[in-house]
C-alpha positions in Angstrom: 0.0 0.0 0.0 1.5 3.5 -0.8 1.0 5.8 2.2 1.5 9.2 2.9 4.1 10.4 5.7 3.4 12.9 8.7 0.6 13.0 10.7 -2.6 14.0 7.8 -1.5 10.7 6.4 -1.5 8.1 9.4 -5.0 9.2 9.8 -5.3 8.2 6.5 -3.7 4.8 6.6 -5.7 3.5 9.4 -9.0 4.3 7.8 -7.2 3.0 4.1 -6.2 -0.5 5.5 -9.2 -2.5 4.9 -9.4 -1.1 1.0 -8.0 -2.6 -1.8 -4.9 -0.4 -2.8 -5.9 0.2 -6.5 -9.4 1.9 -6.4 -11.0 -0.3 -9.1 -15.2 1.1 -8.6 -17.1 3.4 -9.9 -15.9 6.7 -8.4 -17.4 8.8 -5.8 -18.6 12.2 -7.5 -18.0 15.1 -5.5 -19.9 18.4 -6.5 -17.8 21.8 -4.9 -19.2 24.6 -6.2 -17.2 28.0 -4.9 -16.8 31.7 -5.4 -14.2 31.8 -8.1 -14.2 34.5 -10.2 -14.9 38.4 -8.8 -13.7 39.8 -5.3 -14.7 36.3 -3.2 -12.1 35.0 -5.7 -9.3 35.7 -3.4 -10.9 33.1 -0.3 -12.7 30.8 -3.1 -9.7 29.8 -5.1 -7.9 28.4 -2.4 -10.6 27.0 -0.3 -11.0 25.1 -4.0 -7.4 23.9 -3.6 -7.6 22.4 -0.1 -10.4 20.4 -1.2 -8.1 19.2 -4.3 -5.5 18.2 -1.9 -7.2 16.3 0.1 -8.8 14.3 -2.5 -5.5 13.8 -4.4 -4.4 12.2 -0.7 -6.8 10.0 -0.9 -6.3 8.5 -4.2 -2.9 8.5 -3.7 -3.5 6.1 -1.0 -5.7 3.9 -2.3 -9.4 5.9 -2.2 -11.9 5.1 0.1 -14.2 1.7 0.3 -11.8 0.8 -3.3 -13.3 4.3 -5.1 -11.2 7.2 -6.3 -13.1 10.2 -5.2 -13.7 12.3 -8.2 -14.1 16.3 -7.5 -16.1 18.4 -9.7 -14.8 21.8 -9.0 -17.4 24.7 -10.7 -17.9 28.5 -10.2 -20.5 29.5 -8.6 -19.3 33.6 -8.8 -20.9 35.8 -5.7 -24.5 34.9 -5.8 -26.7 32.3 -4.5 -29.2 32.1 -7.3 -25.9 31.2 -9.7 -24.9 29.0 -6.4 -28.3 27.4 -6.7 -28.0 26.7 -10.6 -24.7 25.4 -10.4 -25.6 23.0 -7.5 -28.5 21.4 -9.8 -26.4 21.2 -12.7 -23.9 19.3 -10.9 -26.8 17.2 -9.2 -28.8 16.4 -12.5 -26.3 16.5 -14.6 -23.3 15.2 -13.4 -24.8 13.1 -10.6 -22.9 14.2 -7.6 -23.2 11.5 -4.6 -22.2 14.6 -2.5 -21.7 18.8 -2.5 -19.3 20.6 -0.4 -18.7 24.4 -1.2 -20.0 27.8 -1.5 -18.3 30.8 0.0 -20.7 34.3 1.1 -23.9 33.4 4.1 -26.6 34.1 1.2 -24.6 31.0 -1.2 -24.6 28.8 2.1 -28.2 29.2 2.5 -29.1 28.6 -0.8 -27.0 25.2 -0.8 -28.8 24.2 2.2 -32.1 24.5 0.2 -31.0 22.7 -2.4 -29.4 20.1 -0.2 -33.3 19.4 1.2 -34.6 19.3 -1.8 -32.8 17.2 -3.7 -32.1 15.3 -0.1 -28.4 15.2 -0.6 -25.7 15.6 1.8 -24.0 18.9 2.0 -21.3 19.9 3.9 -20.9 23.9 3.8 -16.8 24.5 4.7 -16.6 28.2 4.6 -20.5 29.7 5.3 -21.2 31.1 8.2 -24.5 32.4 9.2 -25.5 30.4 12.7 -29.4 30.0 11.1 -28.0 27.3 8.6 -27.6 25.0 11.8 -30.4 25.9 14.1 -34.0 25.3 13.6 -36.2 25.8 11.6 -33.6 25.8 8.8 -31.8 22.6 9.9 -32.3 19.7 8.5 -30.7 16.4 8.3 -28.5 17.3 4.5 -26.7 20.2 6.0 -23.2 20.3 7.9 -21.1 22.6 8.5 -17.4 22.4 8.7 -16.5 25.8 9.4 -17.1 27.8 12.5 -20.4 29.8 12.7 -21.1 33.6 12.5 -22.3 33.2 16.4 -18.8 31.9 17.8 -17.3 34.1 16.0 -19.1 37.3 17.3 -18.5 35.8 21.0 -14.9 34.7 20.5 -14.0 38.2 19.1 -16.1 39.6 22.4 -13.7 37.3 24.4 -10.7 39.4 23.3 -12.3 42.8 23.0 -13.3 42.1 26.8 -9.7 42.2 28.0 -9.3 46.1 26.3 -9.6 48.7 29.0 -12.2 50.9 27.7 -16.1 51.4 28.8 -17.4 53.4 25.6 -17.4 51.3 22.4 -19.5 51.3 18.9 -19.6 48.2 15.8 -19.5 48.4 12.7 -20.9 45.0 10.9 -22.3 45.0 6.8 -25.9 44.8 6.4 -26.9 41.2 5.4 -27.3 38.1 7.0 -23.5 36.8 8.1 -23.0 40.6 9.8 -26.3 40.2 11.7 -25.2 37.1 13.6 -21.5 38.1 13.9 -22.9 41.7 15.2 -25.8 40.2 17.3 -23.4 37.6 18.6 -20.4 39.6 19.5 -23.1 42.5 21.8 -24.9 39.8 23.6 -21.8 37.9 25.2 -19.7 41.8 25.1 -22.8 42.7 27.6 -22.2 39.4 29.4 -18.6 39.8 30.2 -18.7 43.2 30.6 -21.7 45.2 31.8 -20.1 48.0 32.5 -19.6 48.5 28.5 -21.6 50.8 26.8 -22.3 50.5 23.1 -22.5 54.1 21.7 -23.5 53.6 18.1 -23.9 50.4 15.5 -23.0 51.7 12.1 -24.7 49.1 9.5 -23.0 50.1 5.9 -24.5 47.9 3.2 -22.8 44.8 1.6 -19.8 46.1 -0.8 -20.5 49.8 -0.2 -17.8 52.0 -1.8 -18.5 54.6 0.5 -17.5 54.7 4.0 -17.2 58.3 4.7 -20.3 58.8 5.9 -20.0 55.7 9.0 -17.1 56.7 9.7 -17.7 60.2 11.0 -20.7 59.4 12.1 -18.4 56.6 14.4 -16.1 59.0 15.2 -18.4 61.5 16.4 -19.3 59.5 18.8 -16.7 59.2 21.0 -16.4 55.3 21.1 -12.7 54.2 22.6 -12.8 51.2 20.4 -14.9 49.5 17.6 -15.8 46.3 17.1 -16.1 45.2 13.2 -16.7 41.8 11.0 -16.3 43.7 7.3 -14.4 41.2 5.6 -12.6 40.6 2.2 -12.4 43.5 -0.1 -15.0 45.2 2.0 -12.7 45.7 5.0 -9.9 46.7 2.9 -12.0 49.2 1.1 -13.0 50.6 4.9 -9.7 50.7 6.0 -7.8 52.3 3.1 -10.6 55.3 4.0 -10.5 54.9 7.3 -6.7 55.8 7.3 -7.3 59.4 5.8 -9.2 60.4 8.9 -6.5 58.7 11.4 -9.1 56.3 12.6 -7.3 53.7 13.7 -4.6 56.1 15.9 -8.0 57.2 17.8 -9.8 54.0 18.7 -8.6 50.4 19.7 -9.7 48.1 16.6 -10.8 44.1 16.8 -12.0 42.9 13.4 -13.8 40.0 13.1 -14.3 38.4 9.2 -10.6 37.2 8.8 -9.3 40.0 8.2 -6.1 39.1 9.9 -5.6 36.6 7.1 -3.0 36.5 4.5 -5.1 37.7 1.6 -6.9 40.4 3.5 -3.0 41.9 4.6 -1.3 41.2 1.2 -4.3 43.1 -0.3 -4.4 46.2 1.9 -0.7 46.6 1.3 0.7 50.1 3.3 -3.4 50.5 4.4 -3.1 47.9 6.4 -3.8 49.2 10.2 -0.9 48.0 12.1 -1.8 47.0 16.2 -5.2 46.0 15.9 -6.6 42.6 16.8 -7.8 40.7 14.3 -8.7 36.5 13.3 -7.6 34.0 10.7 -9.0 30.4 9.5 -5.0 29.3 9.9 -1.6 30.9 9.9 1.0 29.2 8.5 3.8 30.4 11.3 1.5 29.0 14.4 1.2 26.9 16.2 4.6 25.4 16.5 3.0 21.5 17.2 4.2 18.6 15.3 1.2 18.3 13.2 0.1 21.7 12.1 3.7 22.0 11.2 3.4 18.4 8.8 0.0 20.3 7.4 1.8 23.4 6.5 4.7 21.5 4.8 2.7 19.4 2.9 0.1 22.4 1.7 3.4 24.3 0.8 4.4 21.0 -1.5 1.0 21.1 -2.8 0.7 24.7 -3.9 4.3 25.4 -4.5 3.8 28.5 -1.9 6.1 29.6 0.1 3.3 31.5 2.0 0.3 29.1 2.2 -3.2 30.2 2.1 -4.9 29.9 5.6 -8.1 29.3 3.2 -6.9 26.2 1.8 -8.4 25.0 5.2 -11.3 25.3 4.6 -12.1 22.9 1.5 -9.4 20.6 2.7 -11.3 20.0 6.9 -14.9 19.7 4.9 -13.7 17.3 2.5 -12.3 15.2 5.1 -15.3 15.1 7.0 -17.1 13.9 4.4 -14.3 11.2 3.1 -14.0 9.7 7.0 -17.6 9.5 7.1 -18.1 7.5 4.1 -15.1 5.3 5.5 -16.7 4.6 8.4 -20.4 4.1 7.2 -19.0 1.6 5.1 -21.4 3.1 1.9 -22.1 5.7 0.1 -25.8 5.8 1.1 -26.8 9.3 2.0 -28.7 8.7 4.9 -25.4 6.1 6.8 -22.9 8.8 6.0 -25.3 11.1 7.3 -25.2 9.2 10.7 -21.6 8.2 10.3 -21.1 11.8 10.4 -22.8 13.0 13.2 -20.3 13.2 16.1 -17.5 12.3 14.3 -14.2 13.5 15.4 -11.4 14.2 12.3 -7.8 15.4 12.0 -8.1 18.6 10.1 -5.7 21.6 9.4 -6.7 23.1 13.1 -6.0 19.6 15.2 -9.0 17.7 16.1 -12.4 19.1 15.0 -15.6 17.5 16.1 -19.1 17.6 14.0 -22.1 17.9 16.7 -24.5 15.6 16.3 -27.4 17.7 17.7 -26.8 20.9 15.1 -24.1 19.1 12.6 -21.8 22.0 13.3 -18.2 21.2 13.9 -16.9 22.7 17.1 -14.4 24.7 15.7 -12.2 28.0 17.3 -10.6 30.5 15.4 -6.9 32.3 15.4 -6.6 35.6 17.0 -4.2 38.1 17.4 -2.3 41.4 16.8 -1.3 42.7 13.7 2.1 43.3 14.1 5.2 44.3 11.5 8.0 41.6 11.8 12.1 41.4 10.8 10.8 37.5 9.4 8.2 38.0 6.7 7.6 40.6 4.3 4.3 41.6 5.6 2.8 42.0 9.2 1.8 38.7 10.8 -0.8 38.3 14.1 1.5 38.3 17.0 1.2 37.6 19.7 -1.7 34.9 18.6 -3.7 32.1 19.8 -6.5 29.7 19.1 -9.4 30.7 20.6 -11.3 27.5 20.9 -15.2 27.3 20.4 -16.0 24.3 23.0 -17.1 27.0 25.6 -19.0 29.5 22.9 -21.3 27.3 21.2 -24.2 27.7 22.9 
């Protein structure tokens, strides 16, 4: 049997050991369709790749129950009605066994539909919106590998709760991923610290060009820090103005919506504000453990990166969800690998992850930390940083 080295590919040996080493059936037909042309590009395109990783590990050692797993990869661009229509195609067309994929809350939402209607398992790696998971819109086709819009909002109000300050405002765009985040983030800020007092909630639309006009209004109130989850292009849009009125020299800054990641600092350039606190999927320089160093090496082979994408992640942790839980059910039958899933613990590019059985939600943290400008890379990096974990901010 040819098997991988380091620690992604023991886990992949033991569940390999009963298959045949030459996948010899029919293969299993993986629909991922993903944000790849247009401004989500930047996120979609290497979530995209993570997923090819992991399946080209998997083939490599043998597939799973003696099947290659075969990954249909189609753009799905920024909207869920072309989400929706490319999800169908792959369905009626191509007949998928499975999707995984979509990028933006709306696209997740509209998978998730689809999912019940055509009862087929999804697993959404990047969406975020808490609702997806919770009733009434839960349903037995959904999971979800990434970490929600509500955990998010709470873990970023564990950090902002250790700033000294008492008067803050937010800042959150206007659709359904910056409602939870926002809503999230005031009801646990209020919780850990009641002696806060939230002075204004600016609520720009999605992809406004204009910022001007929130952040004056901001400013004129007096908050001593902010509290945001623009993300992607958006924030770097909002910072690049914010700079010209020395925002970010008069209030303390924690951005939610990644914005500490790779793409997000590469793309802001000079504009990025150095010293404020931000979160990341991954980063590629921590934690300095045995295994997320054997993931980092091995997406740096893959990609031929030097710098890896801490959104590669995301397709590569929902893809083996979905590849351990067909192990393990023994089938490709929708409603075993549907059980076999619930529960289930993997090995993904963050350690352990588990997928709840109650709300099919993995319990997964996030990476937090201070920009800061370092003598080792060529850009500013979040340090210091840790991984705030989710197990106490699910609920």
């Amino acid at each position: 049997m040819k098997r991988l080295t380091g620690w992604g590919g023991l886990v992949l040996t033991i569940i390999l050991l009963t298959v045949p080493v030459v996948a010899s059936g029919e293969p299993i037909k993986v629909g991922f369709p993903m944000y790849l042309s247009g401004g989500g590009a930047v996120f979609g395109q290497p979530s995209a790749e993570g997923a090819k990783m992991l399946v080209e590990e998997v083939n490599a050692a043998g597939g799973v129950l003696g099947r290659k797993i075969e990954l249909l990869v189609r753009d799905c661009k920024g909207t869920p009605e072309e989400a929706t229509r490319v999800a169908k195609e792959l369905i009626n067309k191509e007949q998928v066994d499975f999707l995984v994929g979509g990028l933006t809350g709306s696209q997740g939402l509209a998978l998730s539909e689809v999912a019940k209607q055509e009862k087929i398992l999804y697993i959404a790696p990047i969406s975020k919106p808490a609702e997806i998971c919770e009733p009434p819109l839960l349903h037995p086709y959904v999971f979800r590998a990434a970490c929600n819009s509500k955990t998010e909002g709470r873990s970023g109000a564990v950090l902002f709760s250790k700033l000294q300050v008492k008067k803050i405002a937010t800042i959150a765009p206007d659709y359904s991923y910056g409602q939870s985040v926002n809503s999230a983030f005031v009801e646990r800020i209020q919780k850990l610290r009641p002696d806060i007092e939230i002075v204004h909630q600016a609520w720009p639309k999605l992809g406004e060009a204009d910022y001007a006009p929130f952040i004056n209004v901001v400013l004129g109130k007096n908050p001593e820090a902010v509290f945001s989850c623009l993300w992607g292009g958006h924030f770097i849009t909002f910072a690049k103005q914010a700079k010209d009125y020395g925002f970010f020299e008069k209030v303390k800054f924690v951005a939610g919506g990644e914005s500490g990641c790779l793409e997000a600092v590469k793309g802001a350039g000079a504009d990025m504000p150095l010293g404020i606190v931000s979160n990341a999927y991954d980063t590629f320089y921590y934690p300095e453990t045995d295994w997320h160093k054997d993931w980092i090496e091995r997406l740096k082979k893959y990609t031929g990166e030097e710098y890896p994408s801490s959104w590669c992640g995301t397709g590569y942790d929902a893809m083996k969800f979905l590849v351990e839980a067909i192990a393990k059910a023994g089938t490709t039958e929708t409603d075993k690998v549907i059980a076999a899933l619930e529960d289930l613990t993997v090995d993904s590019s963050v350690g352990k992850l588990l997928m709840r059985k109650k709300d099919h939600q993995a319990v997964r943290g996030q990476y937090w930390g201070t920009l800061t400008k370092v003598d080792e890379y060529p850009f500013p990096i979040l340090r210091p940083v840790e991984y705030v974990k989710a197990d106490d901010l699910m609920e």
